[in-house]
C-alpha positions as CSV (number, residue, x, y, z in Angstrom):
1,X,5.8,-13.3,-16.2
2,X,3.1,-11.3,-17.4
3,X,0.8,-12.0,-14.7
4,X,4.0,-10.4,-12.4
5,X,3.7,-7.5,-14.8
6,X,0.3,-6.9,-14.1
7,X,0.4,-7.1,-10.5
8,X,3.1,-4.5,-10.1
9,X,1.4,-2.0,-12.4
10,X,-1.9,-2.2,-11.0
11,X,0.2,-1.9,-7.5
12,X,2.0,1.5,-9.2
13,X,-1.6,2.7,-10.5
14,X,-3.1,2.2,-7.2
15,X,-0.8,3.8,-5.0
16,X,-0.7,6.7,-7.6
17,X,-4.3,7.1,-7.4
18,X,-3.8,7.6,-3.4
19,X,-1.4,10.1,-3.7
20,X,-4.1,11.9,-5.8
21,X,-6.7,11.5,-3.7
22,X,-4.5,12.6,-0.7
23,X,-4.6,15.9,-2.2
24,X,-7.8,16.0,-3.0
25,X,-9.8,16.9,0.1
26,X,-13.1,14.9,-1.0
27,X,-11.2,11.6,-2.1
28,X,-10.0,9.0,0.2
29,X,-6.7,8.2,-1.3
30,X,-5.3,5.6,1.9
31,X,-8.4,3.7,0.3
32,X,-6.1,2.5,-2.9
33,X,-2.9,3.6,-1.8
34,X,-2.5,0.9,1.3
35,X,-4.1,-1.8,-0.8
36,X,-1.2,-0.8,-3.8
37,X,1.5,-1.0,-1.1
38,X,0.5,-4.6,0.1
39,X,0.6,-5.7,-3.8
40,X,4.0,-4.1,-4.4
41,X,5.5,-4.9,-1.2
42,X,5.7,-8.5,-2.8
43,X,8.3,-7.4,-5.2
44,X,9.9,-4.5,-3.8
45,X,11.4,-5.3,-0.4
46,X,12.0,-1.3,0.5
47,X,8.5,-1.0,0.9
48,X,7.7,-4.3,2.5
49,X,10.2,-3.0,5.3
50,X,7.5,0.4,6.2
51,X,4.4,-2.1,5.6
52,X,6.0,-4.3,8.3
53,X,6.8,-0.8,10.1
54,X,3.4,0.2,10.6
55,X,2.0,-3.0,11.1
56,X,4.2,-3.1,14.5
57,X,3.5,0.4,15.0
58,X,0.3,0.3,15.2
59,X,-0.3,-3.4,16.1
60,X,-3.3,-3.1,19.2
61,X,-2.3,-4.5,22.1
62,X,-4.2,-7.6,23.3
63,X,-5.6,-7.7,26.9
64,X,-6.3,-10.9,29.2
């Protein structure tokens, strides 16, 4: 239980700390704020629905 506790807020703390650095000009904030997503997408269904969004979105085609 407490290990759950402690994924989900270092998930919240790292997607927090993208927003930030998205608007800061000098800070890369997709650096934490994908990585925070993948952790919280295990617990919050909503958000493994756009994870799984992008993925197909901007899955590379493979050629023969």
């Amino acid at each position: 239980m407490v290990k759950h506790v402690l994924k989900i807020a270092l998930g919240i703390l790292l997607v927090l700390i993208g927003i930030i650095g998205g608007l800061i000009p000098i800070f890369q904030g997709w650096f934490f704020g994908i990585p925070g997503m993948i952790i919280l997408a295990e617990y919050f269904p909503p958000i493994k629905k756009v994870l799984n969004w992008a993925k197909k979105k901007y899955k590379t085609k493979k050629k023969a």
